[in-house]
C-alpha positions in Angstrom: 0.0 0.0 0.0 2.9 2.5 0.9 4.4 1.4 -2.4 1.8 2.0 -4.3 -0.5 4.0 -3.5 2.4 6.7 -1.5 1.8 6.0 2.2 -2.1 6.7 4.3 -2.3 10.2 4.0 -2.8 9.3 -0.3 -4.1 6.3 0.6 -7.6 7.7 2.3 -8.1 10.7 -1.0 -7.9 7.6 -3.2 -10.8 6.1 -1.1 -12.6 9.5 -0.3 -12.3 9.6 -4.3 -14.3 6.2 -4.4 -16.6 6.7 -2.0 -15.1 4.7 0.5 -14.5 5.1 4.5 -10.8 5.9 4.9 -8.7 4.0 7.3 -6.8 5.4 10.4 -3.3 5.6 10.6 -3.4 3.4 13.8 -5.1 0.7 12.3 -2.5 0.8 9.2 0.0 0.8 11.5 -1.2 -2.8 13.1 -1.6 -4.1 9.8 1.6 -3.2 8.3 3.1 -4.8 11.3 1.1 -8.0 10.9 1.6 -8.3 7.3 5.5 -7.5 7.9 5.4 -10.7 10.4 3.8 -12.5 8.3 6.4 -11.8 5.5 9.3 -11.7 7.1 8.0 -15.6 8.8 7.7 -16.8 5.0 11.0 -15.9 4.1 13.0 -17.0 6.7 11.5 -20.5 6.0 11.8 -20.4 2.3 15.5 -19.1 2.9 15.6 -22.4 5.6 14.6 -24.9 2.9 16.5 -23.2 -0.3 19.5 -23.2 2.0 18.7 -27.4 2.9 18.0 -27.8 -1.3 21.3 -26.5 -2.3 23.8 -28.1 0.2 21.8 -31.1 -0.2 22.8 -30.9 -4.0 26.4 -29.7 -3.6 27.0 -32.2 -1.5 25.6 -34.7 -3.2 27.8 -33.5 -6.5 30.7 -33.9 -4.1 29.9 -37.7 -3.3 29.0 -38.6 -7.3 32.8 -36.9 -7.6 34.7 -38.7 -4.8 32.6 -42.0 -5.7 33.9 -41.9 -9.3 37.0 -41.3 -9.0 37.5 -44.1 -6.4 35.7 -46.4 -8.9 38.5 -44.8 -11.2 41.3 -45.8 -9.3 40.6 -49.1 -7.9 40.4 -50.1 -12.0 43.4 -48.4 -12.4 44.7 -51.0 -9.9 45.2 -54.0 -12.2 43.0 -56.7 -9.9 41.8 -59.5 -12.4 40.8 -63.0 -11.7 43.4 -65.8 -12.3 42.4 -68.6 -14.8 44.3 -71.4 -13.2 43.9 -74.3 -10.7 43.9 -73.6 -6.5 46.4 -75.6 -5.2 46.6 -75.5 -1.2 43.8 -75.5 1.4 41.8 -72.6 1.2 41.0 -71.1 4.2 38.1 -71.7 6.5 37.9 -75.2 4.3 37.1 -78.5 6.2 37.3 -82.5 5.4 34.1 -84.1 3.8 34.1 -86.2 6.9 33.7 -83.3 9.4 31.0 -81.2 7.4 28.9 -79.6 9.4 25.6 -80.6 10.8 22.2 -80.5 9.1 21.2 -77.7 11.3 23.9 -75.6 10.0 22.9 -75.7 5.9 20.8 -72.6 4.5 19.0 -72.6 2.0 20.8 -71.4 -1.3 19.8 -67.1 -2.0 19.0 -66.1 -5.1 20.6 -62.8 -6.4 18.2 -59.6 -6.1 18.0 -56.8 -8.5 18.9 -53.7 -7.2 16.8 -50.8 -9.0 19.5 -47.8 -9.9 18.7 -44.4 -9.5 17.8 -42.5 -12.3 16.0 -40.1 -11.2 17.7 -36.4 -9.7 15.7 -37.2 -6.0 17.2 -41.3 -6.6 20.8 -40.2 -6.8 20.4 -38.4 -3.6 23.9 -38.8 -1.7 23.3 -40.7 1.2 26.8 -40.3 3.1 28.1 -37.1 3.8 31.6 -36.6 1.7 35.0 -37.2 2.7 36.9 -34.0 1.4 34.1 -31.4 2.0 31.8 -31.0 5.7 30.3 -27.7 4.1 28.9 -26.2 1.2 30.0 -22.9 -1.1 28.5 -19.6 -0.6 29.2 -15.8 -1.6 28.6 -13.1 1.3 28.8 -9.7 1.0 28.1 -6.8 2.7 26.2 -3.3 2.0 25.2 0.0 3.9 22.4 2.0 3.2 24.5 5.0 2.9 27.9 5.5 1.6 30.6 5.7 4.0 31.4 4.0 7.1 28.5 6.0 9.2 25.9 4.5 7.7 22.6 3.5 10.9 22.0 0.6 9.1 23.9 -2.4 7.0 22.7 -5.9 5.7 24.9 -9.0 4.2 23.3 -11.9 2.1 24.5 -15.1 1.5 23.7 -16.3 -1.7 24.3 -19.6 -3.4 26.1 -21.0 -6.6 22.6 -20.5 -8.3 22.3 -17.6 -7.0 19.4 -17.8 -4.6 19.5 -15.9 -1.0 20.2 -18.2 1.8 20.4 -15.8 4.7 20.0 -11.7 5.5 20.9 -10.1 8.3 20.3 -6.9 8.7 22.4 -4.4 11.9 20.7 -1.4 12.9 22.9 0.7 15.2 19.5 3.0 16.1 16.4 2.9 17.5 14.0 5.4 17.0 11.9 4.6 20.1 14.4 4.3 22.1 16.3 7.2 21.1 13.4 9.0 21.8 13.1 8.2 25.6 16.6 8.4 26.5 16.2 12.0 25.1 12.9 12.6 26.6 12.2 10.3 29.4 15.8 9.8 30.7 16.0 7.1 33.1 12.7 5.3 32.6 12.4 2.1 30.3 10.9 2.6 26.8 7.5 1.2 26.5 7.3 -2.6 24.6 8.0 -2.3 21.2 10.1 -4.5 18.6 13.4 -2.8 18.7 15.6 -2.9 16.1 18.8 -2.3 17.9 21.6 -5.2 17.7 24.7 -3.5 16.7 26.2 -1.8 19.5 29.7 -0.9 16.6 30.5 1.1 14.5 29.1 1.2 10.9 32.7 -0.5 9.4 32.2 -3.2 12.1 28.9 -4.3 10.8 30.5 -6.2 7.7 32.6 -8.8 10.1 30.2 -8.8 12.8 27.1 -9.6 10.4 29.2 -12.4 8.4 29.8 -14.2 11.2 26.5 -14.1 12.5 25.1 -15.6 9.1 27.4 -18.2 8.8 26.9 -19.3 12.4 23.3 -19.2 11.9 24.0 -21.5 8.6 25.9 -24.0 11.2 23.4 -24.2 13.5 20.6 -24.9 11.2 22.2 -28.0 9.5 23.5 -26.3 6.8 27.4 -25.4 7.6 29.4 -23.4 5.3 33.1 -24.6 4.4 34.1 -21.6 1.7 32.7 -18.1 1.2 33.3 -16.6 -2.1 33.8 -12.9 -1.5 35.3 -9.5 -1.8 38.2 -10.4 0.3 37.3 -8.7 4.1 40.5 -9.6 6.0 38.1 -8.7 9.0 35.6 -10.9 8.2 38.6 -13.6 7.5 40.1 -13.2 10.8 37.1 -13.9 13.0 35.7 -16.6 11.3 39.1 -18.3 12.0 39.0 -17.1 15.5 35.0 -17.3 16.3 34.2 -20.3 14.2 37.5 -21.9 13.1 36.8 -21.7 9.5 39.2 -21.2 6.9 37.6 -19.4 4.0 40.2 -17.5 2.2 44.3 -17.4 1.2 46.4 -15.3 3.4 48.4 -13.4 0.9 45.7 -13.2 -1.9 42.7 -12.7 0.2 40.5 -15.0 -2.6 38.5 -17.4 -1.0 39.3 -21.0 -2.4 36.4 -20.8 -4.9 35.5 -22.8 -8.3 36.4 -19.7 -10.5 39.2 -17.8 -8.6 41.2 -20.4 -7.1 43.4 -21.1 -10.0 44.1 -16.8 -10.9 45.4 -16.5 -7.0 48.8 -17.1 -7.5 48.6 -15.0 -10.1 47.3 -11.9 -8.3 49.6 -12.8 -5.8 52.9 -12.4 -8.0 51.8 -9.4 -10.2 50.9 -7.8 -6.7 54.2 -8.7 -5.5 55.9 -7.4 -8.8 54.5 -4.2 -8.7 55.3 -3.4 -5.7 58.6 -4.1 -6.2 58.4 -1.9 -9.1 57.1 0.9 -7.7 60.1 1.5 -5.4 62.3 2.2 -7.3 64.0 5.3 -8.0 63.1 5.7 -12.1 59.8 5.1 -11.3 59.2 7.3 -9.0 60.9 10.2 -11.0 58.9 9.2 -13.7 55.8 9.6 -11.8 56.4 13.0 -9.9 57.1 14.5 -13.9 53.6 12.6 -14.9 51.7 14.1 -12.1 53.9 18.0 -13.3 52.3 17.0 -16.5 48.9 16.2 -16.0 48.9 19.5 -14.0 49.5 21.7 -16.6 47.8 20.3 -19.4 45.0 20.4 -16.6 45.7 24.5 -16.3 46.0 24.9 -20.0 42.7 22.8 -20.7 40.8 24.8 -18.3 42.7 28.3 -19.1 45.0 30.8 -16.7 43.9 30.7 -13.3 45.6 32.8 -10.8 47.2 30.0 -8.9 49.7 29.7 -11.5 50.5 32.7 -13.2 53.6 33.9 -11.9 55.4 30.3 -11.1 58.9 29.8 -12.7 59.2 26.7 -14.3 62.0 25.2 -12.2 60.3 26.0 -8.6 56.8 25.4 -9.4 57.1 22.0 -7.3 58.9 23.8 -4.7 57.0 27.2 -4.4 54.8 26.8 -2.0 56.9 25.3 0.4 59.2 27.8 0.4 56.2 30.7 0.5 55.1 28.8 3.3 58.4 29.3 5.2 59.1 32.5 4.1 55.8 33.6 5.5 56.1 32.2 8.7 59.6 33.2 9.3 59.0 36.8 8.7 55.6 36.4 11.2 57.9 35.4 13.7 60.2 38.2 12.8 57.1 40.8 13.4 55.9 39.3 16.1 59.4 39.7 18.3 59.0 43.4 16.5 55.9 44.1 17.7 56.5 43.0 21.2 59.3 45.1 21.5 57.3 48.4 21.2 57.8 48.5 16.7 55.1 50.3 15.7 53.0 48.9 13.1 52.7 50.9 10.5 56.4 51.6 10.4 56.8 47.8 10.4 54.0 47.8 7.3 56.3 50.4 5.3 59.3 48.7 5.2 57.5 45.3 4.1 56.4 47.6 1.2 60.1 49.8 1.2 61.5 45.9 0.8 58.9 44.3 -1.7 59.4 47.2 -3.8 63.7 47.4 -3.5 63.8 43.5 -3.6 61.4 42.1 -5.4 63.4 39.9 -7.4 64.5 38.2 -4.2 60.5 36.3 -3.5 59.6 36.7 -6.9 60.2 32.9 -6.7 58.1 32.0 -4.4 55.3 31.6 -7.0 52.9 33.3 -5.4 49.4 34.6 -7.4 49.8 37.3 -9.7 46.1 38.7 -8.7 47.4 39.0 -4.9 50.7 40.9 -6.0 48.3 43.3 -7.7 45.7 43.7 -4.9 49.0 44.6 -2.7 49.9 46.9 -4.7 47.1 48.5 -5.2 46.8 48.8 -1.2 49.9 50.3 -1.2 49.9 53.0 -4.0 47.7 55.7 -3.3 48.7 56.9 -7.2 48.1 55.5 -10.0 51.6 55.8 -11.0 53.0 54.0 -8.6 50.3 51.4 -8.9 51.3 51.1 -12.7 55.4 51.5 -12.1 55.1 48.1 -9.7 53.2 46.2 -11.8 55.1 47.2 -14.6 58.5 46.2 -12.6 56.4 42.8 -12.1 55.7 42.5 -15.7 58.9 42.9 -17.3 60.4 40.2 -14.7 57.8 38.0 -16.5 58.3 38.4 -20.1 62.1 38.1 -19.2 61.4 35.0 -18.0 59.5 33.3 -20.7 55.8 34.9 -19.9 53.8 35.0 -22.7 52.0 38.7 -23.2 49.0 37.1 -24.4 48.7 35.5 -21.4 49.5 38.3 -19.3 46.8 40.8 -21.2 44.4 37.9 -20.0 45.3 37.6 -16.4 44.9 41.4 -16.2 41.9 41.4 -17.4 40.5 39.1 -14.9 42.0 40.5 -12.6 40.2 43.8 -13.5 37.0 42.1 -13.7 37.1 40.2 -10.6 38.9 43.0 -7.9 38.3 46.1 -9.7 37.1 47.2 -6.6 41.2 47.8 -5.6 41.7 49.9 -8.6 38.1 51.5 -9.2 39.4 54.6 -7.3 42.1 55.1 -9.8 39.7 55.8 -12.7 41.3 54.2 -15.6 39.7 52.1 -17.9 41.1 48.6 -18.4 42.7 49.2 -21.9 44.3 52.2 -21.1 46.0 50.5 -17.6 46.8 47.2 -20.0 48.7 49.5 -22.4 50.4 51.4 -19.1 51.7 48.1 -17.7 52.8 46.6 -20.9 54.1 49.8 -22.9 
């Protein structure tokens, strides 16, 4: 009904619509819960029997196997009968003159016919296997958000025909009893089917829940001797400790499965050579230069941004560092200043005096060619000296490789997006362009 129709509110206009008496949302409430029983009763029991149905049928495929290939080897043997005469006494063989009693003849048995099995519910396997006590599933886990905070998480065991044998689902919330703890704090919540059986956190449901399932599996005649999965090392671990069940390889982290047990050793060696690979000192030079590489094809794909502009070619891996130190050294330096009775604005004019004398020593330091402009255009109160810095700036750049082009650009952006730094100049942008790069 909530499916369908879009919960009770929906649910009573569709039957106002039809001239029907709606129901209350107590009464759907009950129902929901009764029908959810009911459900929930229905599955667990068909889960129950698929799970009997297909370890019945592996195990019986097991037994055909091991049967076979005994039968194989015992003709493989080379025991034949000998055409020849006995001679000896057989064992267990007496004189005609002490044959037994009368009393102790039978009567001679005929030879029965045994009817074979043909049938799929004839060939049955009536003795459990010798190699195998368990069957093969696949277990996974999910959460119902991404991330390992999710309130809720379910795992499913499904078989090699790919039918659920067992859900378990681990709620870390309850919404009842959330809401007495916050409102009724110290009394016990009223009866009600709580929900609440993970006590973890969200990552710990994946472990906690497999292990649950497959001890549930045990316990209902059905055990489980190799899960196919996504590896869990978690999940590995304490079925080996909890349940003493080996499920997977230690280095590989495949379980032992029909499809993935002959590619383990295979992942396991080009795992091993490529880590052995990746330490090496070519390859990581040649990775640093492919990650320098992607980055500026990234900048030149997507244009000029002011993160870049200004970086020399030979520091731009080593820029920000060094700003970063630079910075944080001279903060230190103003600081002591300060503290010693320096007076701020003198200490602000000879960060300017020094900028503007030796420039050309933290020109390096790759910093953004938007904030050298917005300094500067703190510091100048005339548009001269606004333009004479950033024409110093510019004619470092184009000494150094800078194309104008891109200059021209950068300026204008940086015209459109903090004019409000050089609005009180009153210059258009063309006529400050030409300025700084006449």
């Amino acid at each position: 009904m909530i499916d369908n129709v879009g919960g009770p509110q929906r649910m009573n206009n569709c039957l106002t619509t039809w001239d029907l008496p709606p129901i209350n949302n107590r009464s759907l409430k009950v129902m929901e819960r009764r029908a959810g029983k009911l459900i929930e009763n229905f599955a667990d029991e068909n889960m129950k029997a698929e799970s009997k149905r297909a370890y019945e049928k592996e195990m019986s495929e097991i037994f055909q196997s091991e049967q076979q290939a005994f039968e194989k080897e015992i003709c493989d043997l080379g025991v034949a009968v000998i055409k020849d005469e006995f001679i000896g006494e057989p064992l267990g063989s007496t004189p005609q003159s002490e044959a037994l009693p009368e009393i102790y003849h039978c009567r001679k048995r005929r030879p029965e016919t045994i009817s074979v099995a043909e049938t799929a519910k004839k060939r049955r396997f009536n003795f459990l296997p010798r190699t195998r006590t368990g069957m093969t599933v696949c277990a996974d886990h999910a959460w119902q958000k991404r991330g390992f905070d999710s309130l809720t998480g379910h795992t499913y065991l499904l078989s090699k025909e790919n039918k659920v044998l067992k859900t378990v689902v681990k709620h870390r919330t309850c919404g009842v009893c959330k809401w007495r703890c916050r409102r009724r704090p110290g009394q016990k919540p009223r009866h009600h089917r709580c929900v609440w059986n993970h006590k973890g956190s969200s990552r710990l449901m994946e472990s906690e829940a497999g292990v649950e399932a497959v001890k549930e599996m045990n316990d209902q005649g059905t055990p489980i001797a190799v899960i196919e999965g996504d590896g869990d090392n978690t999940l590995i671990a304490r079925l080996k400790s909890n349940l003493g069940l080996t499920v997977a390889f230690a280095k590989g982290g495949l379980s032992p499965g029909h499809y993935n047990i002959k590619y383990s050793e295979k992942l396991d060696e080009n795992r091993e050579l490529r880590r052995v690979k990746m330490r090496q000192p070519d390859v990581k030079r040649r990775r640093l230069i492919l990650k320098q590489e992607r980055a500026t094809q990234k900048g030149a794909y997507e244009g000029s941004s002011y993160q870049s502009e200004v970086g020399l070619a030979e520091n731009q891996a080593r820029a920000s560092t060094k700003y970063t130190d630079f910075v944080l050294r001279a903060r230190r330096l103003s600081d002591k200043l300060l503290s010693q009775g320096y007076v701020c604005d003198r200490l602000t004019s000879s960060l300017r005096k020094f900028y503007g004398r030796y420039g050309k020593l933290v020109i390096h330091y790759d910093v953004p060619l938007s904030r050298m402009l917005i300094r500067y255009a703190r510091a100048s109160t005339k548009y001269t000296d606004f333009v004479l810095r950033a024409k110093r700036l510019s004619d470092k750049l184009l000494s150094q490789g800078y194309v104008c082009d891109r200059l021209t650009s950068s300026l204008r952006k940086f015209y459109g997006r903090y004019g409000e730094f050089v609005i009180h100049y009153d210059v258009p942008l063309s006529r400050m362009v030409d300025d700084i790069l006449s």
